[in-house]
Wavefront OBJ file of the C-alpha trace (Angstrom):
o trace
v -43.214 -56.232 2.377
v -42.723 -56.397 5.934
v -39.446 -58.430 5.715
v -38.305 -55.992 3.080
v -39.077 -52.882 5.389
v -37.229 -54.337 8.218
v -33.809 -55.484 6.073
v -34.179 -51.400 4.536
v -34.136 -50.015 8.034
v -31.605 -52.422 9.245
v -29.218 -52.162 6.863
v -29.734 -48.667 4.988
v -30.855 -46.839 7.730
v -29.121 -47.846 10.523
v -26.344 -47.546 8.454
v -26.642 -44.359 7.421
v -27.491 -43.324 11.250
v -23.869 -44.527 12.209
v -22.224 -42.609 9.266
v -24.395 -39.457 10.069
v -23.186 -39.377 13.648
v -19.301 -40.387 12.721
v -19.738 -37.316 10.720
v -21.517 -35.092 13.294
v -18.784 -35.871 15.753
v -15.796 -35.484 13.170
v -17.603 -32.151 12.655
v -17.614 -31.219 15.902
v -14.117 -32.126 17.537
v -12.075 -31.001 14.087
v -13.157 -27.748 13.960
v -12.527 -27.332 17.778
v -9.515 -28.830 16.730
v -8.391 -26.977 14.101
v -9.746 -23.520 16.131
v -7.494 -24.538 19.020
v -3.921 -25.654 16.738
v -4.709 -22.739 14.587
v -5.237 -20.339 17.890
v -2.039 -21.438 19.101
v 0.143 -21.244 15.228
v -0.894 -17.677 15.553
v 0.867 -16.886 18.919
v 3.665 -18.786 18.020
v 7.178 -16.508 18.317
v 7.917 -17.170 14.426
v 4.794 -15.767 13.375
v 5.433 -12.624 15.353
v 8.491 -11.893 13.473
v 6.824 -11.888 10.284
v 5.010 -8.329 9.299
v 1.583 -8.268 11.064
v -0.384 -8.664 7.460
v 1.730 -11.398 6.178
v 0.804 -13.186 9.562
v -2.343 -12.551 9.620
v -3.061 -14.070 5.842
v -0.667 -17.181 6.862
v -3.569 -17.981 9.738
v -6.426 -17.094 7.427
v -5.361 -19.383 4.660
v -4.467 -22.159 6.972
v -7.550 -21.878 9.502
v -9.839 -22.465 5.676
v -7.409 -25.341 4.433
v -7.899 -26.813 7.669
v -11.755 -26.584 8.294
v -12.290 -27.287 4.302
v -10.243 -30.802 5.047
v -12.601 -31.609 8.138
v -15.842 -31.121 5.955
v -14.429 -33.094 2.577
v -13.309 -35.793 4.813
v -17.333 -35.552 7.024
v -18.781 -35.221 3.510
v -16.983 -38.483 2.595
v -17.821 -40.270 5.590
v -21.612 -39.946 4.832
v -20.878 -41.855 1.532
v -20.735 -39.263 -0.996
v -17.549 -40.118 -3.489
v -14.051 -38.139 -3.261
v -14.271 -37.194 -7.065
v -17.927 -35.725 -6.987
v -16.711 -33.756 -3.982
v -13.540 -32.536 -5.605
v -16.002 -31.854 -8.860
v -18.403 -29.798 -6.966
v -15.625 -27.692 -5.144
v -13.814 -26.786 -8.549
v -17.186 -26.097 -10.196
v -17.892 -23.357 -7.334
v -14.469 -22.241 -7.775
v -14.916 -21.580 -11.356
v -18.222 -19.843 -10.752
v -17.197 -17.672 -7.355
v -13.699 -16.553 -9.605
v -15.862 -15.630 -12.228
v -18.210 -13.499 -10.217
v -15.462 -12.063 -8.111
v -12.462 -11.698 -10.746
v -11.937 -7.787 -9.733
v -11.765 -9.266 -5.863
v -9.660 -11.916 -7.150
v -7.200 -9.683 -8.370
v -7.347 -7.224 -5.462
v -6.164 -10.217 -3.294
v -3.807 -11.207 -5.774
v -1.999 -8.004 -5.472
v -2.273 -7.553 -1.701
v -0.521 -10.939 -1.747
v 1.827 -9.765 -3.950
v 2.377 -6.470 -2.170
v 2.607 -8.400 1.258
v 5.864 -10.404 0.164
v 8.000 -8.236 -1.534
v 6.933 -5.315 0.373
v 7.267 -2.159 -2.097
v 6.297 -0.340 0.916
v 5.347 -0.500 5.070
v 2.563 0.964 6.785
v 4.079 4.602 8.028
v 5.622 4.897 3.937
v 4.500 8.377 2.467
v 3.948 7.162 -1.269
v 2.755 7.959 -4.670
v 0.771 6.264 -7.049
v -1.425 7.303 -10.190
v -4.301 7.116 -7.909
v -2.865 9.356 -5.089
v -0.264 9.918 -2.278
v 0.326 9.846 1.022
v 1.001 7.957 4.401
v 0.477 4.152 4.171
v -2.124 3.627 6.924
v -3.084 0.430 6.265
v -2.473 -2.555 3.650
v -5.177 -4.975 3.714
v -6.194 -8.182 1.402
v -8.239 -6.118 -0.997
v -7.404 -2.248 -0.630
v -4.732 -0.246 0.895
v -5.479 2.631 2.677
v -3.689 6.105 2.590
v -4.035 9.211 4.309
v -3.134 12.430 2.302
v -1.285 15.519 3.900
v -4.663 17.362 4.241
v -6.009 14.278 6.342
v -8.089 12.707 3.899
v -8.337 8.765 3.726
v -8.019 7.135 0.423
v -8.183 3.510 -0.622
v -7.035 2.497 -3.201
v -7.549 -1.251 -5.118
v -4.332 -3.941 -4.528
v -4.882 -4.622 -7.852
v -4.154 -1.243 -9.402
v -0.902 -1.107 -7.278
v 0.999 -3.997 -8.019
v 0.460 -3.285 -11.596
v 1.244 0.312 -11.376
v 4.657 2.241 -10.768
v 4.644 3.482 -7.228
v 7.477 5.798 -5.930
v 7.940 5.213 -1.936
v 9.705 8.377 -0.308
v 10.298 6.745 2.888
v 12.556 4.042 1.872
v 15.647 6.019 1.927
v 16.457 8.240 5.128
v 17.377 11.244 3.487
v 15.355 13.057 1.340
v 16.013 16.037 -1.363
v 14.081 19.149 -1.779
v 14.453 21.465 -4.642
v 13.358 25.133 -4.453
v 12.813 26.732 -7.557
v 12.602 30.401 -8.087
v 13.523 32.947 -10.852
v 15.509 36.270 -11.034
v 15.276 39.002 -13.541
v 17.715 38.826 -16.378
v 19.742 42.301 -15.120
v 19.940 40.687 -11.104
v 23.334 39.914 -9.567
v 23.146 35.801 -10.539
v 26.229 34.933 -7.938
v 24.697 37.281 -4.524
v 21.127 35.546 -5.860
v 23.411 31.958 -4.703
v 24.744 33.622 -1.960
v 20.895 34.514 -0.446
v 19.727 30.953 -1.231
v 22.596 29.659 0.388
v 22.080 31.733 3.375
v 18.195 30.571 3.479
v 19.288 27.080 3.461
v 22.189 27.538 6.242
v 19.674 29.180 8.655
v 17.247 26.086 8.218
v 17.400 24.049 10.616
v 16.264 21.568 9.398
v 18.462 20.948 6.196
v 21.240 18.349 6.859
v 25.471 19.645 5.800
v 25.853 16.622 3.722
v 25.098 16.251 0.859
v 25.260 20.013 0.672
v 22.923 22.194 -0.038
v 23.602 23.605 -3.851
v 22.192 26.784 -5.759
v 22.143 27.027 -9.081
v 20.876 28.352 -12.576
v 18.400 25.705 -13.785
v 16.341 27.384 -16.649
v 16.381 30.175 -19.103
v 12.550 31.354 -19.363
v 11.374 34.157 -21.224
v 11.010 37.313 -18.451
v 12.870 35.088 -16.213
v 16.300 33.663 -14.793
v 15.337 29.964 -13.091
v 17.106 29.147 -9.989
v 17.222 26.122 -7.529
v 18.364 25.548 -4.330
v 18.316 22.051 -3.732
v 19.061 20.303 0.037
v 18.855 17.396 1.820
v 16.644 16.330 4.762
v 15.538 13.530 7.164
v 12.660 12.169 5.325
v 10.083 13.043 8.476
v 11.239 16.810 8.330
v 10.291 17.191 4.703
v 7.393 18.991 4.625
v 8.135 21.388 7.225
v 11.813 22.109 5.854
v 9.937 22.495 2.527
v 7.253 24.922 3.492
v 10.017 27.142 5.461
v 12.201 27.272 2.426
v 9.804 28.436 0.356
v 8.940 31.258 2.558
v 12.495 32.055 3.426
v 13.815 32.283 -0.207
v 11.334 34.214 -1.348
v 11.648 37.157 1.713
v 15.067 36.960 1.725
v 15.856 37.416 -2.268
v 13.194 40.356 -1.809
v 15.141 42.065 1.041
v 18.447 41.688 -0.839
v 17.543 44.147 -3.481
v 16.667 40.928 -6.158
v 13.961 41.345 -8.195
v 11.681 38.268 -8.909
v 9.820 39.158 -12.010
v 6.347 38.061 -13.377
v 5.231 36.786 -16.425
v 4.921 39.931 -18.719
v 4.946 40.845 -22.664
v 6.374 44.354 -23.694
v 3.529 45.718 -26.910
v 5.162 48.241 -29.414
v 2.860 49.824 -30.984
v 3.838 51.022 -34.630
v 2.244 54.327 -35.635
v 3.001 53.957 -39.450
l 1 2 3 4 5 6 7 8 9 10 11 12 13 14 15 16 17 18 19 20 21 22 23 24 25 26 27 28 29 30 31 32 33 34 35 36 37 38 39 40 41 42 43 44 45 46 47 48 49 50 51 52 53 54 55 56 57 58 59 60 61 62 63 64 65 66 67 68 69 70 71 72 73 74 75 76 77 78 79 80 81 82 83 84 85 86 87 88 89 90 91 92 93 94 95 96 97 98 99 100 101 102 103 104 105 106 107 108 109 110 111 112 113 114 115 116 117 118 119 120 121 122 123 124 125 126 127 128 129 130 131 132 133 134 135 136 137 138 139 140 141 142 143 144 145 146 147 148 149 150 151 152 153 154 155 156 157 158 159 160 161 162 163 164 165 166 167 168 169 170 171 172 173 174 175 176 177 178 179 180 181 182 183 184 185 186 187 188 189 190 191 192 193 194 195 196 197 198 199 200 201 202 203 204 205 206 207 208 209 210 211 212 213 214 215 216 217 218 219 220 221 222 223 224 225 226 227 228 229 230 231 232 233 234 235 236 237 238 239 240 241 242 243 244 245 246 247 248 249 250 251 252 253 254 255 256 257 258 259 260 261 262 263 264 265 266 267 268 269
């Protein structure tokens, strides 16, 4: 019993002592390792050209590849077999992708958002969940603030599979004024005044140029629109002036802009 107690330390534990501090050691110099090449990738002058989120996820997925390699490889050191390790890793896969498929897919469309950029952070867009000013684009939700300052994030997920229309990515931008005459006003001096509105804004740009013209026939009412053009960061103030402007200035030309209202003839038979 003795002999046998001796030959088990010997060769099992003694064994296993050696492995356990091979592995301790690997441990402990690869992830300095890894924390120092990985510390230096991401000051590296190529990352910095990339967009700041793209870089960002390029570190993050290599600083886990890396430190996951220095465990399998500690793991397999201690004497535990390559294919039970690779076994155990895709079984906790399976079951983490299961638990976190909406996360999943959030990252999935950040990724996807991050390399064909649809849009930047400073991009005023729209979605079917909102719009407004890109803020921020992160791994799971991309945050926008609206025009009356509210922040609003919104899942990855719903916008890569969504249509989302970015106003920023062109540098001009077109507004359309709509407003409506009475049927028995002066249609070509109601051109002239929206004209006029547009020439003293400004903020409206000569080409393309501004245009004013009859867009609808509605039932108490003559529809008109002046349409213009615009740097794309003077678009709400250009449109908020306009639609004061057109408004005064139709008034104090003598045009009348009617209301909705039904005439009632009353037969006394």
């Amino acid at each position: 019993m003795l002999d046998w107690l001796i030959n088990f330390v010997n060769v099992y534990l003694v064994d296993f002592a050696v492995k356990l501090i091979v592995a301790a050691l690997l441990l402990l110099i690869g992830l300095k390792l890894v924390k120092f090449l990985v510390g230096k990738i991401a000051k590296g002058k190529w990352l910095g050209k990339l967009d700041s989120n793209v870089g960002s996820l390029i570190v993050s997925a290599l600083r886990l590849v890396l430190n996951a390699l220095i465990i399998i490889i500690a793991v397999e050191i201690l004497g535990v077999p390559s294919a039970t390790i690779i076994a155990a890793i895709g079984s906790c896969g399976l079951a983490i992708g299961l638990a976190l498929q909406g996360g999943l897919s959030n990252i999935a469309g950040g990724v996807m958002i991050l390399i064909f950029k649809p849009f930047h952070i400073g991009d005023y867009v729209v979605t079917p969940a909102g719009e407004g000013t890109v803020e921020d684009i992160g791994l799971f939700y991309t945050k926008l603030v609206t025009v009356d300052s509210r922040s609003v994030n919104i899942p990855n997920s719903v916008l890569s599979s969504s249509t989302v229309t970015n106003l920023s990515s062109k540098p001009i931008r077109g507004i359309d004024i709509d407003v409506s005459i009475s049927y028995s006003s002066d249609i070509e001096e109601a051109k002239k005044v929206l004209l006029k509105c547009a020439e003293n804004c400004a903020l409206v740009i000569d080409y393309p140029a501004p245009m004013a013209f009859v867009s609808s026939h509605k039932d108490s009412a003559i529809g008109m629109t002046l349409r213009v053009c615009v740097e794309s960061a003077n678009y709400w103030p250009a449109r908020f002036e306009l639609l004061q402007t057109t408004v005064e200035d139709l008034k104090a030309a003598g045009i009348e802009i009617p209301f909705p209202q039904v005439d009632v003839h009353i037969d006394k038979e």
